[in-house]
MINUKOL-963665 format. One line per field, with one value per residue: chain; residue number from 1; x, y, z of N, C-alpha, C, O in turn. Coordinates in Angstrom, 1 decimal. Layout:
! residues N
chain: A;...;
resi: NUM;...;
n_x: X;...;
n_y: Y;...;
n_z: Z;...;
ca_x: X;...;
ca_y: Y;...;
ca_z: Z;...;
c_x: X;...;
c_y: Y;...;
c_z: Z;...;
o_x: X;...;
o_y: Y;...;
o_z: Z;...;
This chain:
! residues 235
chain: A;A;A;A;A;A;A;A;A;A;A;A;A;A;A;A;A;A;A;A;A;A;A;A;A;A;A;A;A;A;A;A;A;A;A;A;A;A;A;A;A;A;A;A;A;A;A;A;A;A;A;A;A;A;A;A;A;A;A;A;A;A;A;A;A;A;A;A;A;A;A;A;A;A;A;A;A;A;A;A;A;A;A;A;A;A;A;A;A;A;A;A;A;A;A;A;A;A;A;A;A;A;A;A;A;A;A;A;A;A;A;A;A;A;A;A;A;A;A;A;A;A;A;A;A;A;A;A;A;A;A;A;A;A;A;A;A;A;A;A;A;A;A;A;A;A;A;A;A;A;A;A;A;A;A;A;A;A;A;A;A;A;A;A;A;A;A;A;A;A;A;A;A;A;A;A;A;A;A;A;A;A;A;A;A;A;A;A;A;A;A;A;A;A;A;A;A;A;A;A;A;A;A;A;A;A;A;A;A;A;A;A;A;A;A;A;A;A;A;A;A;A;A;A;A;A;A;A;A;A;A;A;A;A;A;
resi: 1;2;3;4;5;6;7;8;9;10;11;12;13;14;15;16;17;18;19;20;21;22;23;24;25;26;27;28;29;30;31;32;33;34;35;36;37;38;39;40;41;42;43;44;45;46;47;48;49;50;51;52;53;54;55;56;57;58;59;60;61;62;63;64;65;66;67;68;69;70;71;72;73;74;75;76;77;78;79;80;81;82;83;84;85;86;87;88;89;90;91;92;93;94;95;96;97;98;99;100;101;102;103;104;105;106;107;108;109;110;111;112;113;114;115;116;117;118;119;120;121;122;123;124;125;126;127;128;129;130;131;132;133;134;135;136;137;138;139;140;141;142;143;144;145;146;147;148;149;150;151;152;153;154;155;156;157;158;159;160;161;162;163;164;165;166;167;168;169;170;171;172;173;174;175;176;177;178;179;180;181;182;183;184;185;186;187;188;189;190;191;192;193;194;195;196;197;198;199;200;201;202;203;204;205;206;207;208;209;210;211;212;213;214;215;216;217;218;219;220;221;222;223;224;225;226;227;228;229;230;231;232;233;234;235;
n_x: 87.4;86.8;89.2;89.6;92.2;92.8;91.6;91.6;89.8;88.9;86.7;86.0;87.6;87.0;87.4;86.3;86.2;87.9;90.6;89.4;88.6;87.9;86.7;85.4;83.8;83.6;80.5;79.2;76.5;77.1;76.4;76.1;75.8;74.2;74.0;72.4;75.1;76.9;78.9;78.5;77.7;80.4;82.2;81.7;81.7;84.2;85.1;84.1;85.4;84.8;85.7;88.8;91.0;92.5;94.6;95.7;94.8;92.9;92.0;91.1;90.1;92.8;93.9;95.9;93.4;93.6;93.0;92.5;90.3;86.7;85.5;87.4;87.1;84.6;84.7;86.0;83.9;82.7;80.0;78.3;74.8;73.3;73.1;69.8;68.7;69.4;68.6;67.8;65.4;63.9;64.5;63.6;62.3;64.1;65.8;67.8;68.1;70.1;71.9;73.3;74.7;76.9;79.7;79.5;78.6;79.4;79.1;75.9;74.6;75.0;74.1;71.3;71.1;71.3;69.4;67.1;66.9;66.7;64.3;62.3;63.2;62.0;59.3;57.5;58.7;59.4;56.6;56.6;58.6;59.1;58.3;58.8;61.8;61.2;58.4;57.3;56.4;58.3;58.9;59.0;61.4;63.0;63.9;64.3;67.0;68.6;68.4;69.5;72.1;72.7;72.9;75.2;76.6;77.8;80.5;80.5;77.9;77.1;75.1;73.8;71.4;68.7;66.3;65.5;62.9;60.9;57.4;56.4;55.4;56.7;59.2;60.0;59.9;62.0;64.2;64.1;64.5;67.2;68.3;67.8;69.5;71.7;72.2;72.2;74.7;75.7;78.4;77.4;77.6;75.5;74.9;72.6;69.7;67.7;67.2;67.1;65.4;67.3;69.6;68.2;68.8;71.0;75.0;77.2;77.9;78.6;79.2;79.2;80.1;80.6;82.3;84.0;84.7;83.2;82.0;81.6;79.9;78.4;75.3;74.1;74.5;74.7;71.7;71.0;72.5;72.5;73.1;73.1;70.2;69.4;69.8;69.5;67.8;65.1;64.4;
n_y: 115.8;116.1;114.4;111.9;110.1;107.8;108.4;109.2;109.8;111.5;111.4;113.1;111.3;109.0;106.7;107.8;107.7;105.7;105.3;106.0;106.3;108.2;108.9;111.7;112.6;115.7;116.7;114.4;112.9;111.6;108.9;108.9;105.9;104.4;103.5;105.2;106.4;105.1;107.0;109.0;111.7;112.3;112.2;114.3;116.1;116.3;116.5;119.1;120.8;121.0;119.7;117.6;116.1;112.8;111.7;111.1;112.1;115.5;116.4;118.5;119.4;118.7;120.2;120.3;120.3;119.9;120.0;122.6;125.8;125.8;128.2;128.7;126.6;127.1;129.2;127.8;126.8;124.6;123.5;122.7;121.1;120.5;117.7;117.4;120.5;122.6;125.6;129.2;129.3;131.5;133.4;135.3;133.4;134.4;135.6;134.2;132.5;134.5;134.5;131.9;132.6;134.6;134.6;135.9;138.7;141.4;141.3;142.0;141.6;139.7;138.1;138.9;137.8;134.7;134.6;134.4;132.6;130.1;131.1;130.9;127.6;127.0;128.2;128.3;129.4;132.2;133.1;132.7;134.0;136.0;134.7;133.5;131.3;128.9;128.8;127.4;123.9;121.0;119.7;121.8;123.5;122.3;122.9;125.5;125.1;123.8;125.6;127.6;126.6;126.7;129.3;129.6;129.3;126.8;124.6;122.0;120.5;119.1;117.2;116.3;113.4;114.7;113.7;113.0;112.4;113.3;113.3;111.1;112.2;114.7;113.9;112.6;115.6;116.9;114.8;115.4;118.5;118.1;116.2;118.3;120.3;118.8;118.5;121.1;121.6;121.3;119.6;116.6;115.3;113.1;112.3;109.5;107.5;106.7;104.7;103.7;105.5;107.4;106.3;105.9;108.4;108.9;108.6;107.1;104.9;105.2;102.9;102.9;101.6;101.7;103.8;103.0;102.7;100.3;99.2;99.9;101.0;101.7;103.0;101.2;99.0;98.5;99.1;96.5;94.6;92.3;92.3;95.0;95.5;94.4;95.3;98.5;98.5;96.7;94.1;
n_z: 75.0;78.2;80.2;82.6;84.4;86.3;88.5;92.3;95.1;98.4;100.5;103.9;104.7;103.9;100.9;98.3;95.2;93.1;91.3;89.1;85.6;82.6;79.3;78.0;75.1;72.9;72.2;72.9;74.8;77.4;80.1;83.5;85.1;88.2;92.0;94.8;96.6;95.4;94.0;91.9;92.9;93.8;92.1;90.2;91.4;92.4;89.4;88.8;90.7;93.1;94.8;96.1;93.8;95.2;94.2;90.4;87.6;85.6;82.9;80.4;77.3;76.8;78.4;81.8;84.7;87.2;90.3;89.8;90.9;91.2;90.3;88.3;86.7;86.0;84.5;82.2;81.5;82.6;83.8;86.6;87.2;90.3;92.2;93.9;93.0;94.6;95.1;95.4;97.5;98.1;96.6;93.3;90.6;88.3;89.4;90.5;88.1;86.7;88.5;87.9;85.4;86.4;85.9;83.7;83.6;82.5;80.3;78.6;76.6;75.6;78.0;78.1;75.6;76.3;78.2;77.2;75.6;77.5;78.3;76.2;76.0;78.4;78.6;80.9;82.7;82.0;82.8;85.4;86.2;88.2;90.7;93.2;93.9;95.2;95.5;93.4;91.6;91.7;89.5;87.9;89.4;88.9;86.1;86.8;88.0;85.2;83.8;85.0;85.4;82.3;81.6;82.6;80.3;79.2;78.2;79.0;80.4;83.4;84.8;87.3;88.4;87.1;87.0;89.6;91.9;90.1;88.5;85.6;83.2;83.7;83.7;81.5;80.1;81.5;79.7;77.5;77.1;77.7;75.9;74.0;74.5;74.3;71.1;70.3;70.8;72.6;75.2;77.3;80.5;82.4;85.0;86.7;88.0;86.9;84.3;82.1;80.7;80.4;79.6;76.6;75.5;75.4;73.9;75.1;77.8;81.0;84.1;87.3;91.1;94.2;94.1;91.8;88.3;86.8;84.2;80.6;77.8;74.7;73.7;72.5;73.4;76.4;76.7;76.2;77.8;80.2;82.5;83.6;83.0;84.9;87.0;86.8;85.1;85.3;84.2;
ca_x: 87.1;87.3;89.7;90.2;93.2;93.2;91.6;91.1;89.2;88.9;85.3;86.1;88.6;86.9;87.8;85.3;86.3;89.2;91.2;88.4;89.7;86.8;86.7;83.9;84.4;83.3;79.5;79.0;75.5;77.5;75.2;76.9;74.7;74.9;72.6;72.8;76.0;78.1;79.9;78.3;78.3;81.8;82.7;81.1;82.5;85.6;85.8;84.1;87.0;84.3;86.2;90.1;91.5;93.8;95.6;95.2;94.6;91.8;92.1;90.0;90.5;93.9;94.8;95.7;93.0;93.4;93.2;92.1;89.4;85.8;85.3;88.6;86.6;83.0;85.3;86.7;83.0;82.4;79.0;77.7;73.6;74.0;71.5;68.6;68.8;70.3;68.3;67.4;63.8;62.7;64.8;62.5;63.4;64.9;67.0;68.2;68.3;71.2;72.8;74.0;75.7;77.8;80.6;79.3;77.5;79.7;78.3;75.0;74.0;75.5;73.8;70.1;70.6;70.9;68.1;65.5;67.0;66.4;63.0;62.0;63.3;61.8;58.3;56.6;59.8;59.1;55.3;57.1;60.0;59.1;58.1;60.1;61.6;60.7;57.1;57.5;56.9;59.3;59.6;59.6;62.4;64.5;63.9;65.1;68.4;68.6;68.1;70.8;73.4;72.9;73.2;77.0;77.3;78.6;80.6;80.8;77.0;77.0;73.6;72.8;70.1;68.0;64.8;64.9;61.4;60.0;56.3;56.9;56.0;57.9;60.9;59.9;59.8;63.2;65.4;63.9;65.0;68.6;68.6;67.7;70.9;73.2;71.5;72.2;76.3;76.5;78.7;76.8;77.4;74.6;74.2;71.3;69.7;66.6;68.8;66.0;65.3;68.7;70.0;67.6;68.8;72.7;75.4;77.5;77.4;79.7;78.3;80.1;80.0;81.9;83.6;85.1;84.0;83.0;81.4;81.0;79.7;77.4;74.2;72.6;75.1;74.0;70.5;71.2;73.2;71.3;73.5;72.4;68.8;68.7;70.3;69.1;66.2;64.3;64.0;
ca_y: 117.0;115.3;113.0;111.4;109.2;107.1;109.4;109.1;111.3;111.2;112.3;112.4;110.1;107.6;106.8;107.6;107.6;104.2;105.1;106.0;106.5;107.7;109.9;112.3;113.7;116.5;116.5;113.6;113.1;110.1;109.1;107.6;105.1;103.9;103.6;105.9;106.2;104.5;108.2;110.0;112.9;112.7;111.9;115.0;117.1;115.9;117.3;120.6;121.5;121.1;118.4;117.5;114.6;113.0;111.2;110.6;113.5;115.5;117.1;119.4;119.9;118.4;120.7;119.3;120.9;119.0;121.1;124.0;126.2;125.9;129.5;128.7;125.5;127.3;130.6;127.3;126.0;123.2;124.0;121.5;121.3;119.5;116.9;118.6;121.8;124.2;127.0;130.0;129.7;133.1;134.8;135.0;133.0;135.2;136.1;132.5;132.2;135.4;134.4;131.3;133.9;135.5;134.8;136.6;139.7;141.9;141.2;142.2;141.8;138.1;137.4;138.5;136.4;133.5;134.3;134.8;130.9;129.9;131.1;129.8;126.4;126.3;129.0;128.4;130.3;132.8;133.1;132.9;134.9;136.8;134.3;132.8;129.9;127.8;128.1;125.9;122.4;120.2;120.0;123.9;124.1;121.2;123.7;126.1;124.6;123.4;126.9;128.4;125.8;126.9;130.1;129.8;129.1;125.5;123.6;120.7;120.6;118.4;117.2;115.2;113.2;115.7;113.8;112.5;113.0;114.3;112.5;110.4;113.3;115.8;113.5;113.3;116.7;117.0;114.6;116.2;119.4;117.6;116.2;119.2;120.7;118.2;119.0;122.3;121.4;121.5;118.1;116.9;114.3;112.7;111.4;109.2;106.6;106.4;103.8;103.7;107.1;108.1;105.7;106.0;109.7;108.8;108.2;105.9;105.1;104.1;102.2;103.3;101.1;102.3;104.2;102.2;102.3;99.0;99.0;101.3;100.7;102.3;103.0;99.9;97.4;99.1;98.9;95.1;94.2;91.7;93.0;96.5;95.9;93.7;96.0;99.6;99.1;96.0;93.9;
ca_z: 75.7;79.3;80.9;83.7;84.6;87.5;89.8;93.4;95.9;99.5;101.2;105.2;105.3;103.0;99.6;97.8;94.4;93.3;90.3;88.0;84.3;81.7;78.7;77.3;73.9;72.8;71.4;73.2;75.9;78.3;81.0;84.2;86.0;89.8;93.1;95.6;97.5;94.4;93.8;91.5;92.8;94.1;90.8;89.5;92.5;91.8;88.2;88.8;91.8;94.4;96.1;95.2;93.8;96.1;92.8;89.0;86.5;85.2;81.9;79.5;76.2;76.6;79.6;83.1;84.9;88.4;91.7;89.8;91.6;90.8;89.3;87.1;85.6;85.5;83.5;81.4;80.6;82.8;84.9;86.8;88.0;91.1;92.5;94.5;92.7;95.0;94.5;96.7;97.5;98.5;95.4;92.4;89.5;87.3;90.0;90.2;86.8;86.7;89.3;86.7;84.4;86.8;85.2;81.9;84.0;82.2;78.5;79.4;75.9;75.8;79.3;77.8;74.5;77.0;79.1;76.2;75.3;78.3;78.5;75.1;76.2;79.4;78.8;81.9;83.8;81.6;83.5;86.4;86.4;89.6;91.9;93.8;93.7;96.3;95.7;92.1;91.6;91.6;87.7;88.1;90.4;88.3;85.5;86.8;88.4;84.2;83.2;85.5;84.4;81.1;81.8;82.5;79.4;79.4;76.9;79.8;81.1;84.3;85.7;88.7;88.8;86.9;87.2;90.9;92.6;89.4;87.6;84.9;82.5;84.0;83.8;80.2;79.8;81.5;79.2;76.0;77.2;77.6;74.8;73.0;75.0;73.3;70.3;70.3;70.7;74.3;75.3;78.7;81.6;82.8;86.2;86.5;88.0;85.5;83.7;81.1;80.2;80.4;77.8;75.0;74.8;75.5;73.5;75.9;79.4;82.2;85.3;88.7;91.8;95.3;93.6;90.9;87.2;86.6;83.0;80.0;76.4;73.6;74.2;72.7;74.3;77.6;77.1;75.8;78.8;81.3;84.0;83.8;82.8;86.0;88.3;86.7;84.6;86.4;83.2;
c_x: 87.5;87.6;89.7;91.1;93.6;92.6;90.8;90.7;88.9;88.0;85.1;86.4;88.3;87.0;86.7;84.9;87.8;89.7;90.2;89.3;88.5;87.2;84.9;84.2;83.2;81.7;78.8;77.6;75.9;76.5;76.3;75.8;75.4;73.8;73.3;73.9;77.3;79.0;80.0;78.2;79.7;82.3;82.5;81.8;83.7;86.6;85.6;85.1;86.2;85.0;87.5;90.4;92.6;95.2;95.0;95.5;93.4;92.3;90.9;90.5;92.1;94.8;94.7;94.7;93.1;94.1;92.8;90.8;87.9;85.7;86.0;87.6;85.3;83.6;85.5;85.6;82.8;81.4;78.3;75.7;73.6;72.3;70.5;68.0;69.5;69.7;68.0;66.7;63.5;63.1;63.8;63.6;64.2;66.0;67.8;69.0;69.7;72.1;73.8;75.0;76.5;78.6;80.9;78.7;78.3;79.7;77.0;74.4;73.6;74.1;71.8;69.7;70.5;70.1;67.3;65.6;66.5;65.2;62.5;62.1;62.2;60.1;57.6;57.2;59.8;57.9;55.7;58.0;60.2;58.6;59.0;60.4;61.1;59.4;56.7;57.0;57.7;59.9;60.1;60.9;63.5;64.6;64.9;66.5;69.3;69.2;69.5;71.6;73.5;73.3;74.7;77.6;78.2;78.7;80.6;79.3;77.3;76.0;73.4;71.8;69.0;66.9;64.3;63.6;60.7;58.7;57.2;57.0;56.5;59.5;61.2;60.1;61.4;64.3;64.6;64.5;66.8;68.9;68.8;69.3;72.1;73.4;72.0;74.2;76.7;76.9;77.9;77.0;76.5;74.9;72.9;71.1;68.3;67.2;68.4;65.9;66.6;69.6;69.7;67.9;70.7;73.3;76.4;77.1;78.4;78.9;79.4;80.0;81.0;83.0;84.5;84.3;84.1;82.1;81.1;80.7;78.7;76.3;73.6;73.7;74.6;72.6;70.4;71.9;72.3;71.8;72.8;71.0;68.8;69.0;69.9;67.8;65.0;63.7;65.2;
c_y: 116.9;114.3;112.6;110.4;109.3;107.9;109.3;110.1;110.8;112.1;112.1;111.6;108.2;107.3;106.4;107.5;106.7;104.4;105.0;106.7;106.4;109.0;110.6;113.4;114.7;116.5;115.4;113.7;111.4;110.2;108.0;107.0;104.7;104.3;104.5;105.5;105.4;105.6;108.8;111.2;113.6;112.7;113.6;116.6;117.5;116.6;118.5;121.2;121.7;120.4;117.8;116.4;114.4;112.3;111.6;112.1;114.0;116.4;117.5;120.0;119.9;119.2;120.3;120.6;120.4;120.0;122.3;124.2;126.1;127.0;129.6;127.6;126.4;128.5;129.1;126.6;124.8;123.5;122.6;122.1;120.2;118.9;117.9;120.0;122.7;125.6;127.6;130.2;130.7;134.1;134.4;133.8;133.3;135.7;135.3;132.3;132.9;134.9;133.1;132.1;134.9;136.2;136.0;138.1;140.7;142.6;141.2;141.8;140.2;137.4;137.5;137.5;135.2;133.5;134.1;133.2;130.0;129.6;130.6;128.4;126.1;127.7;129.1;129.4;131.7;133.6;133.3;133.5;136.2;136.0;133.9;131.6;128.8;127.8;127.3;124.4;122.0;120.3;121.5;124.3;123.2;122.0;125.0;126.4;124.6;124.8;128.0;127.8;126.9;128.2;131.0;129.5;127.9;124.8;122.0;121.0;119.3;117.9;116.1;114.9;114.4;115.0;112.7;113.6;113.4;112.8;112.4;111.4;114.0;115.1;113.4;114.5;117.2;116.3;115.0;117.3;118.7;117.4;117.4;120.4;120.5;118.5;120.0;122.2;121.5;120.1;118.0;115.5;114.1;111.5;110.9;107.6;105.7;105.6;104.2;104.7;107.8;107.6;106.0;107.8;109.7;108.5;106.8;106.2;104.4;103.7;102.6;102.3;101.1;103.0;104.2;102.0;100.9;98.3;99.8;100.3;101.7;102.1;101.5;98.6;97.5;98.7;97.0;94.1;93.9;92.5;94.5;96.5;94.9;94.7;97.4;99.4;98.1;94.6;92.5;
c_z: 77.2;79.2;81.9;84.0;85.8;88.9;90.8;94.2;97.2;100.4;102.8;105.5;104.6;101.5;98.7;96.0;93.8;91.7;88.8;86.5;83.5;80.8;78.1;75.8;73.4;71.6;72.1;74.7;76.3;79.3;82.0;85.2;87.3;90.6;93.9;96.2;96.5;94.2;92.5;91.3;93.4;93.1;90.0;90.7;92.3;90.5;88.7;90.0;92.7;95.4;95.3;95.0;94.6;95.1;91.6;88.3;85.7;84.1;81.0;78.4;75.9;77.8;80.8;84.1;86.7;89.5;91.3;90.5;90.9;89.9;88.5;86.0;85.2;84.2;82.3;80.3;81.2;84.1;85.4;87.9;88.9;91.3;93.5;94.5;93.7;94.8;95.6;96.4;97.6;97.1;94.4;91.3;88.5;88.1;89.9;89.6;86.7;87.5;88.4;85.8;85.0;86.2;83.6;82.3;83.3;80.6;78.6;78.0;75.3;76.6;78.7;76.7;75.1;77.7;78.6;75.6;75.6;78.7;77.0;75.1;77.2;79.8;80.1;83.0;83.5;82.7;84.6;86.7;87.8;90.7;92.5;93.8;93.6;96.3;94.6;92.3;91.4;90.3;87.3;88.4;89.3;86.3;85.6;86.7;86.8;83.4;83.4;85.3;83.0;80.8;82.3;81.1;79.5;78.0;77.4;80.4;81.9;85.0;86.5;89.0;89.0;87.5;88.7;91.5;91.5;88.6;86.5;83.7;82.3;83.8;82.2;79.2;79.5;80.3;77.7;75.4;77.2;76.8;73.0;73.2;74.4;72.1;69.2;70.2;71.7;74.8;77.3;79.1;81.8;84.1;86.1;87.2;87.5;84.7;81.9;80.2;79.7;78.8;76.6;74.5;74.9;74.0;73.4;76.7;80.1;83.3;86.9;90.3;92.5;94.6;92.3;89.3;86.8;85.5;82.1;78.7;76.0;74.2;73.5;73.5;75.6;77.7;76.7;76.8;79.6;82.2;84.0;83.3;84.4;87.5;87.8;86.1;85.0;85.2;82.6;
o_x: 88.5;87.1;90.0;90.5;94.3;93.1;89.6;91.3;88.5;88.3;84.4;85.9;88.9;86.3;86.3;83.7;88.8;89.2;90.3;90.4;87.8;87.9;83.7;84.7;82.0;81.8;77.6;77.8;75.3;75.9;76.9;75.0;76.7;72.9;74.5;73.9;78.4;80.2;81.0;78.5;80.0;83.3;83.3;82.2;84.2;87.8;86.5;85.5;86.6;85.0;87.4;90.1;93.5;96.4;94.0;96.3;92.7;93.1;89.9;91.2;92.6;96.0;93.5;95.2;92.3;95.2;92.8;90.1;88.0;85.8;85.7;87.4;85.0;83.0;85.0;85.7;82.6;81.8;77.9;75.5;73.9;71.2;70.8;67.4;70.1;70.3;67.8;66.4;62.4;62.5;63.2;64.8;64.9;67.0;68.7;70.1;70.7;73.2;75.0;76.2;76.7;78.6;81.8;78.2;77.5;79.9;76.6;73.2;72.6;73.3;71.1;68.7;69.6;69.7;66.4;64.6;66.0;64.7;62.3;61.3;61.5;59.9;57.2;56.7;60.2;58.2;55.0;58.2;61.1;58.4;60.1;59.5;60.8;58.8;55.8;57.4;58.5;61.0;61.0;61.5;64.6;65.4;65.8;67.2;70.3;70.2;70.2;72.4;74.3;73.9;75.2;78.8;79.4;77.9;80.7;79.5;77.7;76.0;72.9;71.1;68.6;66.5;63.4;63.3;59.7;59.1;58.3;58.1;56.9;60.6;62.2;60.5;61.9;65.2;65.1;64.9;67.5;69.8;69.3;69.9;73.1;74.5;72.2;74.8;77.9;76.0;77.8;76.8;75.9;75.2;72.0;71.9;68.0;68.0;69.1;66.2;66.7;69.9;70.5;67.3;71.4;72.6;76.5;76.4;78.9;77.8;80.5;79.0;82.1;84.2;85.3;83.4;85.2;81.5;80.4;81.1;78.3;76.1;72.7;73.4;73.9;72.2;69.3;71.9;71.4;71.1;71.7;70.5;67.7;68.6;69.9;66.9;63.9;62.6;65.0;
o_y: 117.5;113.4;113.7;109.3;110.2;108.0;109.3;111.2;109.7;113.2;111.2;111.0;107.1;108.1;105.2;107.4;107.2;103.6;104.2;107.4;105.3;109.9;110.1;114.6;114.5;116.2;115.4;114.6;110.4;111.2;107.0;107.7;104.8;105.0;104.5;104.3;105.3;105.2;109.1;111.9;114.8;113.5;113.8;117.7;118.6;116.9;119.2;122.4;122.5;120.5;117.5;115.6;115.3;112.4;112.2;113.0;113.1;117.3;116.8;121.0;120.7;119.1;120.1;121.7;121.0;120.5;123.2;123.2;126.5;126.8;130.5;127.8;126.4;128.6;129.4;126.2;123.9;123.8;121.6;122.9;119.1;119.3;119.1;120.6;123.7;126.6;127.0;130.9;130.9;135.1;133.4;133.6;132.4;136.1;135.6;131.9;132.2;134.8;133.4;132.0;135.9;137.4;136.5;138.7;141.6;143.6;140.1;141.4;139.7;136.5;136.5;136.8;134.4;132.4;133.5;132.7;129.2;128.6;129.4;127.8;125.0;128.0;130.2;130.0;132.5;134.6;134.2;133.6;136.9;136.7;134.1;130.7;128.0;127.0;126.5;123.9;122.8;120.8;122.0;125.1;123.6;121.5;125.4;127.3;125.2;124.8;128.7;128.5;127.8;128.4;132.2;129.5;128.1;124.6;121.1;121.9;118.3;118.2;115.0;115.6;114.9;115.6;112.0;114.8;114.1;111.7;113.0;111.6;114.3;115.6;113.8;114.5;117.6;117.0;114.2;117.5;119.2;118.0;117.5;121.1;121.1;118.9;119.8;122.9;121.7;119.3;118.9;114.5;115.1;110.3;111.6;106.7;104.5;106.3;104.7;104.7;108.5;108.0;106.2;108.4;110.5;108.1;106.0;107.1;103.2;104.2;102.2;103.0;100.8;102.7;105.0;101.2;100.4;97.2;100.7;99.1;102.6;101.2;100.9;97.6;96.5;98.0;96.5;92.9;94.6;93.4;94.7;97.7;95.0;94.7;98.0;100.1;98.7;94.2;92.0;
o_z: 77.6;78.6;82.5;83.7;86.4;90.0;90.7;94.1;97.2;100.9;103.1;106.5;104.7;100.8;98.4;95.5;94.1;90.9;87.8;86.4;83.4;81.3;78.0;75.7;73.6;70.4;71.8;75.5;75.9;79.6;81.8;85.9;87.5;90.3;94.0;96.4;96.9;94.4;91.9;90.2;93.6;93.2;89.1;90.4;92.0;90.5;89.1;89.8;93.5;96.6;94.1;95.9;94.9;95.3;91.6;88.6;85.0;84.5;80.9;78.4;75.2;78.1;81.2;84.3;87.4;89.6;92.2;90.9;89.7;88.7;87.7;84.8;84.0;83.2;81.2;79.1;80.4;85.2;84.7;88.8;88.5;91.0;93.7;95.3;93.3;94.4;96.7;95.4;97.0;96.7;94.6;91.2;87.9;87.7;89.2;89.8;86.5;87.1;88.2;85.7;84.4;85.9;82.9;81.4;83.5;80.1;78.9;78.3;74.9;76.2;78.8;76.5;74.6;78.1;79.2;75.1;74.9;79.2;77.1;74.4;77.0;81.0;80.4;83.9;84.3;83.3;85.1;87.9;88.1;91.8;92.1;93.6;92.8;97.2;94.9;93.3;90.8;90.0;86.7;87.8;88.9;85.5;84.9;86.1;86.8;82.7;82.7;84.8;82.9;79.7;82.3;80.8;79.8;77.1;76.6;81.2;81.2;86.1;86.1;89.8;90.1;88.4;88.8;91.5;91.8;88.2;86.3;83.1;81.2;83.6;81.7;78.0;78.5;80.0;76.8;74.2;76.3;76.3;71.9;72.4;74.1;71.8;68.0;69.3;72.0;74.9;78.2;78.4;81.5;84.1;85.5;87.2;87.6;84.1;81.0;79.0;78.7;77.7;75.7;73.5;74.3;73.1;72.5;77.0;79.9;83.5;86.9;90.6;92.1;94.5;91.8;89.1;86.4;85.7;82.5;78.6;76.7;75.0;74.0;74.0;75.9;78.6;77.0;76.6;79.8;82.8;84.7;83.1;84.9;88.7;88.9;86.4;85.2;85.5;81.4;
């Protein structure tokens, strides 16, 4: 479904992404690991057309997608929830939530069968659907963010370190819901530096450092790997 070949990216003059080269097929829940500042979410920038490659090639479903515009990839299916949610606190959450389905505001009929999804997945937003964002919990708000992804209708879901800052059950809560995402037929990225959590719901996983992919395998080689239980899961 996704390619990438060789691709470099340049974030204020520093190279922040070195000839990365990974695939994600279609159906697949890959998880990419790395500590802050590894390039993550340049990596993740990178595809969705937030930020341009300065080499390599990015393809989707076999087509060269590289330099296209964000709103061309999100029209193509490739939504990304970025790290810290992004949300507008004072709008309510249903506002939020719409604002995810732009792209689709014209199938109005479309746009409520995914909201009523949405809220089935994620009931308590339901309960809330007029407050505002920003007065949520944490797990609330990373709900939401979740919720409006999904709401583009994505055949590429993208998520950034869904369960930074969230309790151990909320982070629970969250990769259940993800997995139930994949589940469902939605192929999804996984940023993460939950190494742990992340894995046992993965199918592979690549490892990123400065930049540079520097390890992938199957989920149990990954969780079987000293190196990566000594440097992501503590073990």
């Amino acid at each position: 479904m996704l390619k990438l070949e060789n691709v470099d990216a340049r974030y204020e003059g520093f190279k922040a992404l070195d000839g990365v080269s990974m695939n994600v097929e279609a159906g697949e829940l890959v998880v990419l690991l790395g500590a802050n500042g590894a390039g993550k979410s340049t990596l993740f920038n990178t595809i969705s057309g937030l930020l341009k490659a300065s080499a390599g090639r990015i393809s989707l479903n076999g087509e060269d997608v590289t330099g296209k515009k964000p709103s061309a990839l999100v029209q193509a299916g490739v939504v990304q929830c970025p790290e810290g949610r992004k949300l507008f606190p004072e709008m309510s959450v249903l506002k939020n939530l719409m604002l995810g389905g732009y792209v689709h505001r014209r199938d109005r009929a479309g746009m409520k069968k995914t909201l009523d999804h949405v809220l089935e997945m994620f009931p308590i937003l339901n309960d809330k659907k007029d407050d505002a964002a920003g007065s949520l919990s944490g797990g609330q708000q990373q709900m939401v963010a979740i919720g409006r992804a999904l709401m583009g209708r994505p055949k590429l879901l993208m998520l950034d370190e869904p369960s930074l800052g969230l309790a151990p059950l909320v982070v629970k809560q969250v990769f259940e819901a993800v997995q139930s995402i994949n589940r469902e037929g939605t192929t999804v990225l996984l940023a993460e530096q939950n190494a742990f959590a992340a894995l046992k719901i993965a199918t592979r996983a690549y490892v990123i450092e400065n930049g540079r992919l520097v390890m992938e395998g199957d989920r149990e080689a990954m969780l079987g790997n000293e190196a990566v239980r000594k440097a992501y899961i503590g073990a």
